[in-house]
C-alpha positions in Angstrom: 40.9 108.7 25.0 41.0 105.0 25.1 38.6 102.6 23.0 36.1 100.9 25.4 35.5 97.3 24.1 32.1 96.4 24.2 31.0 92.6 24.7 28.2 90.4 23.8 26.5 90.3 27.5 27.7 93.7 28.6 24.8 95.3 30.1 25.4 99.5 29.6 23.1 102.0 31.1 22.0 105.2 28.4 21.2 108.5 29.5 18.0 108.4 27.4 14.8 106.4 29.2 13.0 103.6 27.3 9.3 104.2 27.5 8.8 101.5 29.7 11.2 103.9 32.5 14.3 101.3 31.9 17.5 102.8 31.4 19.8 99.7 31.3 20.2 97.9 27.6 22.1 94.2 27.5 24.4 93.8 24.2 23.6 91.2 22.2 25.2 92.1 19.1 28.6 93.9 18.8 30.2 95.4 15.2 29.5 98.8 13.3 25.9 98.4 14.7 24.7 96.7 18.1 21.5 94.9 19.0 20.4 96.0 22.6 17.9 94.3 24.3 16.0 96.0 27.1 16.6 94.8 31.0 12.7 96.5 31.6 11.0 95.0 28.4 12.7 93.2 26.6 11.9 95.2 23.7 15.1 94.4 21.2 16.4 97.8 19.3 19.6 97.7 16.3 21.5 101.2 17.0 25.1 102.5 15.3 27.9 102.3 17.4 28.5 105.9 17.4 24.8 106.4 19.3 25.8 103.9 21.9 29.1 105.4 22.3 28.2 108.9 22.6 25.1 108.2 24.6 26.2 105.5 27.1 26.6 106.5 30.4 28.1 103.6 32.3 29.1 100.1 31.8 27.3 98.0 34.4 28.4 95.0 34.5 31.0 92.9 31.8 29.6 89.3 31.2 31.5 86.5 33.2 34.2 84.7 30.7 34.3 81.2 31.4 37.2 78.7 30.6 35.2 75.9 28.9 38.5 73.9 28.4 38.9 73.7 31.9 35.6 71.7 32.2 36.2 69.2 30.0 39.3 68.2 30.5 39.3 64.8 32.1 42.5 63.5 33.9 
C-alpha cells in the first residue's frame, strides 16, 4: 500500500462526526501527531498519525502550491 503524504492545508474528511455534525478537518500541523482544525467549528484537536490514518476517509482537497519565486522576479 503506498504512503499518502499529508500536507499543511489538506483538508481530509473522518468517518467519525464532530459534535457540531462536521465531518471535514483542515491540517494544520503534520509529523508523528497532527493538529486538525474543524471546517464546522473551528474547534482545533492534536491526534496521532495512526488515528488520522486509519480513520480518514477521503482526502478532499490538497492545498494549492504556489511558486513564490515566480512573483518576485523582476525582469
Amino acid at each position: 500500500m503506498a504512503a499518502v503524504v499529508y500536507e499543511v492545508g489538506d483538508i481530509v474528511t473522518l468517518k467519525k462526526v464532530h459534535p457540531c455534525g462536521s465531518r471535514d478537518w483542515e491540517i494544520l500541523r503534520v509529523g508523528a501527531d497532527f493538529r486538525l482544525k474543524c471546517m464546522g467549528c473551528g474547534h482545533q484537536i492534536m491526534v496521532p498519525r495512526k488515528m488520522v490514518e486509519k480513520n480518514k476517509k477521503k482526502n478532499l482537497q490538497k492545498r494549492k502550491k504556489i511558486m513564490l519565486y515566480s512573483l518576485k522576479k523582476v525582469c
